[in-house]
C-alpha positions as CSV (number, residue, x, y, z in Angstrom):
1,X,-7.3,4.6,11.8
2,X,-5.7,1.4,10.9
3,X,-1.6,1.6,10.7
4,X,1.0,-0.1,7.8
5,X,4.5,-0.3,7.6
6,X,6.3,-0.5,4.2
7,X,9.4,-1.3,3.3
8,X,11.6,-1.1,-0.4
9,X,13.7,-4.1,0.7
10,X,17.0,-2.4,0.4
11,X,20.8,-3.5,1.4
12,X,24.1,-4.6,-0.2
13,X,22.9,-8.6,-0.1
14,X,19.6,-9.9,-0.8
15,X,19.9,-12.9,0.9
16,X,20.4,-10.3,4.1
17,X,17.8,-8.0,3.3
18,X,15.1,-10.1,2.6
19,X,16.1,-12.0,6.3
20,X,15.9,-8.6,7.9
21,X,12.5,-7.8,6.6
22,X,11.0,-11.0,8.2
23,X,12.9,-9.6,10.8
24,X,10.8,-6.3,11.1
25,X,7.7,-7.8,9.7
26,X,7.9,-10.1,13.2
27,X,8.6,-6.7,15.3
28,X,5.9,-4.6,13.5
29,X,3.4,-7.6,14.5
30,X,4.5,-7.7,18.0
31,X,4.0,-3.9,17.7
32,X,0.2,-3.8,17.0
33,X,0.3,-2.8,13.5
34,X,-2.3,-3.7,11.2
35,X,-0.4,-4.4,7.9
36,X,3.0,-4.9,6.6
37,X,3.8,-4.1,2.6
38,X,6.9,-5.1,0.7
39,X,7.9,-2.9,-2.3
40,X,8.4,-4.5,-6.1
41,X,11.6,-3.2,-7.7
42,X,13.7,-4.9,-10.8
43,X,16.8,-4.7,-11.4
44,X,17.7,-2.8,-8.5
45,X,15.6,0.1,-9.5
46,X,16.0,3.0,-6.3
47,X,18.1,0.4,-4.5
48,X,15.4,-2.3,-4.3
49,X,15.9,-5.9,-4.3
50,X,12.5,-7.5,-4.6
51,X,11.6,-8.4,-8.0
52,X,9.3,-11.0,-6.6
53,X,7.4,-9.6,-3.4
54,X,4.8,-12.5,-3.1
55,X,7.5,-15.0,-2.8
56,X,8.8,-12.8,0.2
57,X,5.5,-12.4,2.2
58,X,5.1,-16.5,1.6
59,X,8.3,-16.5,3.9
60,X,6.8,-13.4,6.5
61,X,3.3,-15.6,6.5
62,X,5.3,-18.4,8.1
63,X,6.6,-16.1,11.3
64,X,3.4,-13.8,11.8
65,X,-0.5,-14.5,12.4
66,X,-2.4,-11.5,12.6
67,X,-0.6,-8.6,10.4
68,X,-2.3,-8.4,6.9
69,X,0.5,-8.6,4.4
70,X,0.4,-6.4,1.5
71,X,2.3,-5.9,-2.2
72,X,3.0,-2.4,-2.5
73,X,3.0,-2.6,-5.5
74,X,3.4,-4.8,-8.2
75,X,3.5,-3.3,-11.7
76,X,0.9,-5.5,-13.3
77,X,1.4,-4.7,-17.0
78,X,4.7,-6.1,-16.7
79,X,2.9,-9.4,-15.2
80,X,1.1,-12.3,-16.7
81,X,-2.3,-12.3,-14.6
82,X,-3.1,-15.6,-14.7
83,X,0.4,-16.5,-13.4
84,X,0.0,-13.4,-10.6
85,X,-3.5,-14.7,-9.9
86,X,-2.1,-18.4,-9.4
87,X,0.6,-16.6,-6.9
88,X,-1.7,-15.0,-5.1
89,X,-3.7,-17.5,-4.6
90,X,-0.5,-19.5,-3.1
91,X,0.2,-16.5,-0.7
92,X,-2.9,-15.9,0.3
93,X,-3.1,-19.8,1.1
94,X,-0.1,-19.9,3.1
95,X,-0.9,-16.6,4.5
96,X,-4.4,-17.6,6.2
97,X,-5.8,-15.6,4.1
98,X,-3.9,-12.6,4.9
99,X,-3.2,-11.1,1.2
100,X,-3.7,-7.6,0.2
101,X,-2.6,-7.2,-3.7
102,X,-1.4,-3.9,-4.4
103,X,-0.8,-3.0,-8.0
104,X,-0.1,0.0,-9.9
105,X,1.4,0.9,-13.8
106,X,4.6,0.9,-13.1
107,X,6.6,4.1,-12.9
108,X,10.4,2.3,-14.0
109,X,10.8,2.8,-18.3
110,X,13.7,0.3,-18.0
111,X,11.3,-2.1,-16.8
112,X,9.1,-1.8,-19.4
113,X,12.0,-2.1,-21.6
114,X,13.1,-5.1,-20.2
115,X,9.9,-7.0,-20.2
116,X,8.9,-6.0,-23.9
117,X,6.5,-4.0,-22.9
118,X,5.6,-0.1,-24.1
119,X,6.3,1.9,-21.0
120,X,3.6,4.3,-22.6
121,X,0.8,2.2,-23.1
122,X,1.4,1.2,-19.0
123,X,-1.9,2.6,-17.6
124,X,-4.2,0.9,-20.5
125,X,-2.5,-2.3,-20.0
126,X,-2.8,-2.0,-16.2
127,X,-6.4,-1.4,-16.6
128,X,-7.2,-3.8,-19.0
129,X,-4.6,-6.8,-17.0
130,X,-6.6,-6.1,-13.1
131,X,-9.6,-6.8,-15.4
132,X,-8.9,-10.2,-15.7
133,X,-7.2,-10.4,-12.9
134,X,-10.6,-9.8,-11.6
135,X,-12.0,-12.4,-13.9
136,X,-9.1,-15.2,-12.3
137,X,-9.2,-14.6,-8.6
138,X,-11.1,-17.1,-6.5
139,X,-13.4,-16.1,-4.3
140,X,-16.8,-14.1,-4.4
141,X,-15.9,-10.7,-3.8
142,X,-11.9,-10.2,-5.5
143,X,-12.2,-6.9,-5.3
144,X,-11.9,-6.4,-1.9
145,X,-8.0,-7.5,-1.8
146,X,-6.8,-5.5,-4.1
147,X,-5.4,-2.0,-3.8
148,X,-4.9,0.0,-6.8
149,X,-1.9,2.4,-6.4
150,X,-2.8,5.4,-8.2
151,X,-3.2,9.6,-8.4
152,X,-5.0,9.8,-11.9
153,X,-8.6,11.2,-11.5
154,X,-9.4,8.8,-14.3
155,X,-7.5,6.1,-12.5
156,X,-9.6,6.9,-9.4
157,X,-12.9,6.8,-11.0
158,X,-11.6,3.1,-13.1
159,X,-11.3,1.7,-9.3
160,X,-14.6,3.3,-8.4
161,X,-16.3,2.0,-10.7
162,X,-14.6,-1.7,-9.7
163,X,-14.9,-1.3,-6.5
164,X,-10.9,-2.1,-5.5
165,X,-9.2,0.0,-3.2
166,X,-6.7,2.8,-3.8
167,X,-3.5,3.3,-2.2
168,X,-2.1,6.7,-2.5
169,X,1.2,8.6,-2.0
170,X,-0.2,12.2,-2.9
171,X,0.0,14.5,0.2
172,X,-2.7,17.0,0.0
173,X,-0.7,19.9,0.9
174,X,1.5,19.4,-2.4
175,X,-1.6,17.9,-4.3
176,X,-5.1,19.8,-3.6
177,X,-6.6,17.9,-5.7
178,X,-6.2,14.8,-3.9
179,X,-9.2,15.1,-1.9
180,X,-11.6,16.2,-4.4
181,X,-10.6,12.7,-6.0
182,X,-11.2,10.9,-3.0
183,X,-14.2,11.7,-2.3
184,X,-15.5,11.5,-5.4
185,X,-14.0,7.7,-5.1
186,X,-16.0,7.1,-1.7
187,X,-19.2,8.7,-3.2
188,X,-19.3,6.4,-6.1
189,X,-17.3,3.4,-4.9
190,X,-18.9,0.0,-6.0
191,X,-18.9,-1.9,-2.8
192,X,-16.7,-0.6,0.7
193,X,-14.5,2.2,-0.3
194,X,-11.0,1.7,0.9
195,X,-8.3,4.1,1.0
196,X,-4.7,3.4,2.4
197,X,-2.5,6.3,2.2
198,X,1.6,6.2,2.3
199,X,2.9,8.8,4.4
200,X,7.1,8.9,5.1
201,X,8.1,9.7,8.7
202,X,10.7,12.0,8.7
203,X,13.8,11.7,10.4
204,X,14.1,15.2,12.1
205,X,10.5,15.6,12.9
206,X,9.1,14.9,16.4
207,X,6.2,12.8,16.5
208,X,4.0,15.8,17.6
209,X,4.8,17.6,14.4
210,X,4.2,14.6,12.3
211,X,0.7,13.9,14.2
212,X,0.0,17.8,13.1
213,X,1.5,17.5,9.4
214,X,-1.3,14.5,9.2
215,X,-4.0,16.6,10.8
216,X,-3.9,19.3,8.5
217,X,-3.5,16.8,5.2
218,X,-6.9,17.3,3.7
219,X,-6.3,13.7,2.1
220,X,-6.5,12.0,5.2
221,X,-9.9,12.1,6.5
222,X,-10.7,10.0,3.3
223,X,-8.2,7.8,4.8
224,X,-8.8,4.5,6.8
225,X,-5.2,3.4,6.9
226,X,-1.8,5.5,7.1
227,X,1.2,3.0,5.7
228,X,4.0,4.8,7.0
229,X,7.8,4.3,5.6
230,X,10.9,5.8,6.2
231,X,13.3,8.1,5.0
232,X,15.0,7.3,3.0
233,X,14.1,4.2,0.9
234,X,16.9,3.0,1.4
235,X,17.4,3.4,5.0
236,X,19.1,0.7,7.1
237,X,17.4,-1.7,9.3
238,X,18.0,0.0,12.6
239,X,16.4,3.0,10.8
240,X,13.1,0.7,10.1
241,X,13.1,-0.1,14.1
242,X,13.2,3.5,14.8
243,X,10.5,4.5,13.1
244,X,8.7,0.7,13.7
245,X,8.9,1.5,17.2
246,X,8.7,5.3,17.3
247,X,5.0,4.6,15.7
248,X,4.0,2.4,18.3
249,X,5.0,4.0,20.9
250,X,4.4,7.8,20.2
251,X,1.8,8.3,17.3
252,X,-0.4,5.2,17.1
253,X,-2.2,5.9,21.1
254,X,-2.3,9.5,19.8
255,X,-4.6,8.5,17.0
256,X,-7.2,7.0,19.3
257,X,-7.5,10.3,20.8
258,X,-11.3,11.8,20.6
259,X,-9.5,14.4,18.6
260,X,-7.6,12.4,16.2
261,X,-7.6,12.0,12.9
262,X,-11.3,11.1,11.3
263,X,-11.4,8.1,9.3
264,X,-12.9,8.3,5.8
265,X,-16.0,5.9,6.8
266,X,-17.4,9.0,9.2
267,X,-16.9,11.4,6.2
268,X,-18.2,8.9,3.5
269,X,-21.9,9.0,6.4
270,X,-21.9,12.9,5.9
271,X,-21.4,12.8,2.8
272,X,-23.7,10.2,1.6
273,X,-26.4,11.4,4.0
274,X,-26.1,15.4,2.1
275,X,-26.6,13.4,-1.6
């Protein structure tokens, strides 16, 4: 089980807040985690201040070397995707090939608003936009950087059938249906099935009942990375360490465990093998 850290990129001062979170990308690296997402908000929509993330993990690319860095997300209707796809490109350049592009519709009507754009018509446009953003990104196999961020069964079937990856906030304890979609995705996935799941780490919980809460989410053994954020979004910096380090230290060696959390590629075997 691979582990993420994301972050809305929050504060009083951008300037500050975007040096802080090369701050915590360095630490999260030095940490062992696998990934490290940056959040899209505009206009300071729930406190973010990261309009443009892919100009941010150009800057993180230049102080890490290992850490896969990772939009989460941008809303793509509101985006040109040639210009995105040239962007990308330039990240993922600087980044050594490090880029994971996370995109989703877009859940901020002002937004839309802003951008001339119908904030109803966000899911078709996102759809019909990560098409040719498809069509624009170099490389053999586009597909396999992308993440679509999602909890629409018709949504999850759409990046099935192109073979992207989903990330997910659903928790399957307030969303059964979560893992009836995700399996249905790793059944009839075009190519690898990934599935990165956001999970907040609560502030009053020990890491023993956080470890549990995971165990028993039934979205998680579709899982084959937890990208875990604080509470809440807007939570300082020495909050980020906390929880930065409190992973490290506590929950990740606990997931290696014989017992520990199944990732989804064991499940996707049984399943495929009962077909």
């Amino acid at each position: 089980m691979r582990l993420g850290y994301l972050t809305h990129v929050t504060g009083d001062d951008p300037a500050r807040a975007y040096r802080e979170t090369i701050e915590l990308a360095i630490e999260a690296e030095r940490l062992g985690f696998d990934s490290f997402w940056v959040a899209q908000h505009h206009d300071g929509h729930l406190g973010g201040l990261l309009g443009s993330p892919l100009v941010l993990l150009g800057a993180i690319a230049q102080y890490t070397e290992r850490m896969r860095l990772g939009t989460g997300v941008i809303a793509l209707p509101l985006e040109d995707p040639l210009r995105l796809a040239e962007d990308a490109a330039v990240a993922d350049a600087l980044s050594g090939g490090r880029l994971e592009l996370g995109i989703g519709a877009g859940a901020d009507a002002d937004a839309s608003d802003r951008f001339g754009r119908d904030h109803d018509e966000r899911h078709e446009d996102c759809l019909a936009a990560l098409d040719r953003l498809l069509e624009l990104l170099p490389g053999d196999e586009p597909q396999s950087r992308i993440w679509w961020a999602t909890g629409r069964p018709e949504t999850v079937d759409a990046a099935a059938d192109r073979g992207v990856g989903l990330l997910s906030g659903r928790r399957g304890e307030a969303h059964p249906e979560v893992a009836g979609d995700l399996a249905r995705y790793w059944t009839y996935c075009h190519g690898t099935p990934r599935v990165a799941l956001s999970r907040p780490l609560i502030e009053d919980e020990s890491s023993t009942e956080t470890l549990v809460r995971w165990a028993e989410d039934p979205a998680l053994p579709w899982a084959g990375e937890i990208v875990v954020q604080a509470q809440p979004a807007t939570a300082p910096t020495a909050r980020h360490r906390e929880v930065l380090r409190r992973v490290a230290d506590e929950i990740a060696p606990r997931l290696e465990e014989p017992n520990g959390i199944r990732p989804g590629r064991e499940r996707l075997s049984a399943t495929r093998s009962a077909t």
